[in-house]
Backbone as CSV, one residue per row, in Angstrom:
resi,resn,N_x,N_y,N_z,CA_x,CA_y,CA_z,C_x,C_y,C_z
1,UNK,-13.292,-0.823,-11.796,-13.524,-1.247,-10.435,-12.261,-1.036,-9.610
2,UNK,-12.563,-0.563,-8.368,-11.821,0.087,-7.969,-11.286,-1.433,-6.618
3,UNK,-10.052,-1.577,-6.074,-10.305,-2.400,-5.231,-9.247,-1.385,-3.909
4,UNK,-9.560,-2.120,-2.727,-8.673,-1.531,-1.620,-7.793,-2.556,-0.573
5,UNK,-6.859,-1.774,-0.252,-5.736,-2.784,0.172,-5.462,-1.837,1.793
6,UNK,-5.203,-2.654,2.623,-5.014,-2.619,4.366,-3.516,-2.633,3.804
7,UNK,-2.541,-1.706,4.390,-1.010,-1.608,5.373,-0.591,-0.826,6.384
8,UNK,0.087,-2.072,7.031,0.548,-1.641,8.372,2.189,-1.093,7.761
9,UNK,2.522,-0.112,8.426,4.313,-0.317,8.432,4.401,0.819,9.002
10,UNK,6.124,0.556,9.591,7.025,1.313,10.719,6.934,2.550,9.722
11,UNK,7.247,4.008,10.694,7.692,4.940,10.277,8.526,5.016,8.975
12,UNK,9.713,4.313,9.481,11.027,4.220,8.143,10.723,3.734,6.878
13,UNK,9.438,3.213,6.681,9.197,2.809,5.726,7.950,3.963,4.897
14,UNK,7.786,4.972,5.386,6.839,5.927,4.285,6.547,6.668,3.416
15,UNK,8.065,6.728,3.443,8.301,7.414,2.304,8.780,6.638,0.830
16,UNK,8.658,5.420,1.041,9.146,4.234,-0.053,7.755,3.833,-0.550
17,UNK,6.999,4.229,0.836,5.812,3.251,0.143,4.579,4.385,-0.605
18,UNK,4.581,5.348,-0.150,4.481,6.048,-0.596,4.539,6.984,-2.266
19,UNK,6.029,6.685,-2.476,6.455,6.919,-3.706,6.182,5.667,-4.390
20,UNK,5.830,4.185,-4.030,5.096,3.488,-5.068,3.780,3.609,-4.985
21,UNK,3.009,4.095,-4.174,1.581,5.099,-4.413,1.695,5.441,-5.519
22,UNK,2.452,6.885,-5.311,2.552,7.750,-6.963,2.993,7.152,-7.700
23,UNK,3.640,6.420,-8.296,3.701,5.409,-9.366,2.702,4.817,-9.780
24,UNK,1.596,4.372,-9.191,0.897,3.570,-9.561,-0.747,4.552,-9.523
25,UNK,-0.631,5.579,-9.071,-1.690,6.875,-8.741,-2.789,5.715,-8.071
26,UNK,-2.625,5.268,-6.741,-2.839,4.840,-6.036,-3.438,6.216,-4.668
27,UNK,-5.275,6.201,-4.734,-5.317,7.340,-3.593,-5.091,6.547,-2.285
28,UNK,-4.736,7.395,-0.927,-4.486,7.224,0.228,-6.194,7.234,0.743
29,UNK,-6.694,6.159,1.030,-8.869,6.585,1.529,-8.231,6.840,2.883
30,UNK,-7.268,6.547,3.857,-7.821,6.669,5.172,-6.365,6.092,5.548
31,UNK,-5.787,7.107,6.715,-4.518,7.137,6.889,-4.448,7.111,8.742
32,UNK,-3.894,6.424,9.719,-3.661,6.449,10.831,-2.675,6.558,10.803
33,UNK,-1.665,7.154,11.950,-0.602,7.437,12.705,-0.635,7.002,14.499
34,UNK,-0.118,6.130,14.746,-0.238,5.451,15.670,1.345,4.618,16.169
35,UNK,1.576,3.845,16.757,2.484,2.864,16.614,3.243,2.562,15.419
36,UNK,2.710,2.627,14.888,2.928,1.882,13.488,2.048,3.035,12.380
37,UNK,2.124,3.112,11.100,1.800,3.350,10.269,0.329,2.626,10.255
38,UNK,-1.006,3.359,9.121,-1.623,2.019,9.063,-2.544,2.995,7.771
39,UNK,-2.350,2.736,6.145,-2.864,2.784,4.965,-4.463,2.052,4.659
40,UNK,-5.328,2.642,4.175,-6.266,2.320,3.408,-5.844,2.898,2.239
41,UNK,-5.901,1.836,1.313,-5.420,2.438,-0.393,-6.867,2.251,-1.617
42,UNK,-7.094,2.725,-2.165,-7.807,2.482,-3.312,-7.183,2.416,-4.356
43,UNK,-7.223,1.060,-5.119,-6.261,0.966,-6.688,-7.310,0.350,-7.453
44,UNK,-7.112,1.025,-9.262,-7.736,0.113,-9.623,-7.175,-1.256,-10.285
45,UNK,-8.229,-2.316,-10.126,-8.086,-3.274,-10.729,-7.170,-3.850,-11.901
46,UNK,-7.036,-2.813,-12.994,-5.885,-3.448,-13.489,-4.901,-3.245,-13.185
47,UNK,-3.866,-2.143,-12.139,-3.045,-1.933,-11.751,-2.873,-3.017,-10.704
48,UNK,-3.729,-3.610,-9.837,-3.532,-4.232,-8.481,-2.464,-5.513,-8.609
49,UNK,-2.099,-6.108,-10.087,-1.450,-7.284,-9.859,0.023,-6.802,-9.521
50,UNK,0.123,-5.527,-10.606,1.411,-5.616,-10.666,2.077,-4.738,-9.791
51,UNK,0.848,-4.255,-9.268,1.179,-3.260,-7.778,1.752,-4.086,-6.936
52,UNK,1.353,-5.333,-6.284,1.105,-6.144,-5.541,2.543,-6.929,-5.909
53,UNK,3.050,-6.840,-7.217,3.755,-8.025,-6.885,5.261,-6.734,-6.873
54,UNK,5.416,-5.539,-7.118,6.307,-4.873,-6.983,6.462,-4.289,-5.096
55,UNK,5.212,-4.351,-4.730,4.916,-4.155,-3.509,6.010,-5.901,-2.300
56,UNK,5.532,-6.488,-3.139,6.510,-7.849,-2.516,7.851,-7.626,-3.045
57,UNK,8.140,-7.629,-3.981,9.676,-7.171,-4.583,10.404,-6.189,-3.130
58,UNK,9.979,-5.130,-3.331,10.596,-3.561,-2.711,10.437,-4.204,-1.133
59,UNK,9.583,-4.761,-0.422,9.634,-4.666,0.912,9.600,-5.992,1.704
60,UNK,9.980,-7.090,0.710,10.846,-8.312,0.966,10.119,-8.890,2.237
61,UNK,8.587,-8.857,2.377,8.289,-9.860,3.590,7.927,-8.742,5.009
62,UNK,8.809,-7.925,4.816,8.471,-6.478,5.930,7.724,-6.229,6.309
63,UNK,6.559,-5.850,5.599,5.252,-5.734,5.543,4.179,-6.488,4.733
64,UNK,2.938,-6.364,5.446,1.770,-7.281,4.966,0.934,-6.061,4.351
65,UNK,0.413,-6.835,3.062,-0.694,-6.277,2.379,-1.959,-6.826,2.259
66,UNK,-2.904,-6.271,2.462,-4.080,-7.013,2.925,-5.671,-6.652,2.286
67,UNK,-5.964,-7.099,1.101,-6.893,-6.849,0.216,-7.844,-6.353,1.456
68,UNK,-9.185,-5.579,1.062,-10.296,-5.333,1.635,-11.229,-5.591,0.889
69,UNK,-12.538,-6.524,1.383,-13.528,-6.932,0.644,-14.519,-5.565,0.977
């Protein structure tokens, strides 16, 4: 089971977040360029905890991650 996660973030941050994508072979579903950055991710399920908590590690509060039901 596959689950999906909402992020927003600044430019300066896409290429960090990005490269923990590929780490985790995390696909990109749906990508805006706007103001801000703005990610639809698909991960699966057993990866999502520890995605999630390396995702808080690396970007210290910076950005919000935001499950999708």
């Amino acid at each position: 089971m596959r689950s999906f996660l909402k992020k927003k973030l600044d430019y300066g941050r896409i290429n960090r977040s990005l490269r923990l994508c590929e780490k985790y072979n995390i696909a990109i579903e749906n990508q805006g360029f706007q103001e801000n950055v703005q990610f639809i991710q698909a991960i699966s399920g057993d990866k999502l905890t520890t995605f999630n908590q390396e995702f808080s590690e690396r970007f210290a509060g910076q950005l919000v991650s935001n499950q999708i039901t």
